[in-house]
N, C-alpha and C positions, 0 to 999 in steps of 0.2 A: 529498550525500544518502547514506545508510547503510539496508542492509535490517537488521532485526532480525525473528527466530524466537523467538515463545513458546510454550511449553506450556498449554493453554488444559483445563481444568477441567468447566468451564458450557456450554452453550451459548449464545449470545449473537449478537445481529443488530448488525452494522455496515452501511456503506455504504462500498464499493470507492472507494478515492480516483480508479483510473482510471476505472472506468464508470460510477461514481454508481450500479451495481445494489445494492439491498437481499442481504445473501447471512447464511450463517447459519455462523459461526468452529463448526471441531470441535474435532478435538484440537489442532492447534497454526494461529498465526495467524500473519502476515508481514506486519511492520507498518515502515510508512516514518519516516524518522527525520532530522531535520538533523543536523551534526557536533556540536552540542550534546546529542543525544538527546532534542530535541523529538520528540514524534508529531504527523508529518503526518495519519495515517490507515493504516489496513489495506487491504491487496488481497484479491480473492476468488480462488477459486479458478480460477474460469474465466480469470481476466485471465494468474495465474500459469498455467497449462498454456500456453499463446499463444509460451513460450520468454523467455528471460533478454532473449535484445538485441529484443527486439520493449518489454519490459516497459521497457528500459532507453531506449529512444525514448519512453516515453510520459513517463517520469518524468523526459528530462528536457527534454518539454515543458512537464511540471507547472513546472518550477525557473524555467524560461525565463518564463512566468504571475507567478511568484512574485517575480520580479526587477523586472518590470514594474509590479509594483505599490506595491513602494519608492519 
């Protein structure tokens, strides 16, 4: 899994791949990505403030989800 940073324009409503909260992208978003540059989904911000290896345990619970379902 790969994080990407973008510059973000609009404002625009996602939902947090880690906690399914409704959140609202500012200026820039942090979106999750496979080694292909699929998008998994964006994080909010509250999940990013929580710290990098707290973020990096959830994500790769998500992978772990994601294998299992192959």
């Amino acid at each position: 899994m790969k994080l990407q940073i973008e510059c973000n324009l609009v404002q625009i409503s996602k939902i947090c791949l880690i906690c399914q909260e409704h959140f609202q992208i500012h200026e820039a978003r942090l979106i999750v990505c496979n080694d292909q540059g699929e998008d998994y989904g964006d994080l909010c911000y509250q999940c990013i403030a929580k710290g990098g290896n707290w973020v990096q345990y959830q994500l790769q619970q998500f992978s772990q989800k994601l294998l299992a379902l192959k």
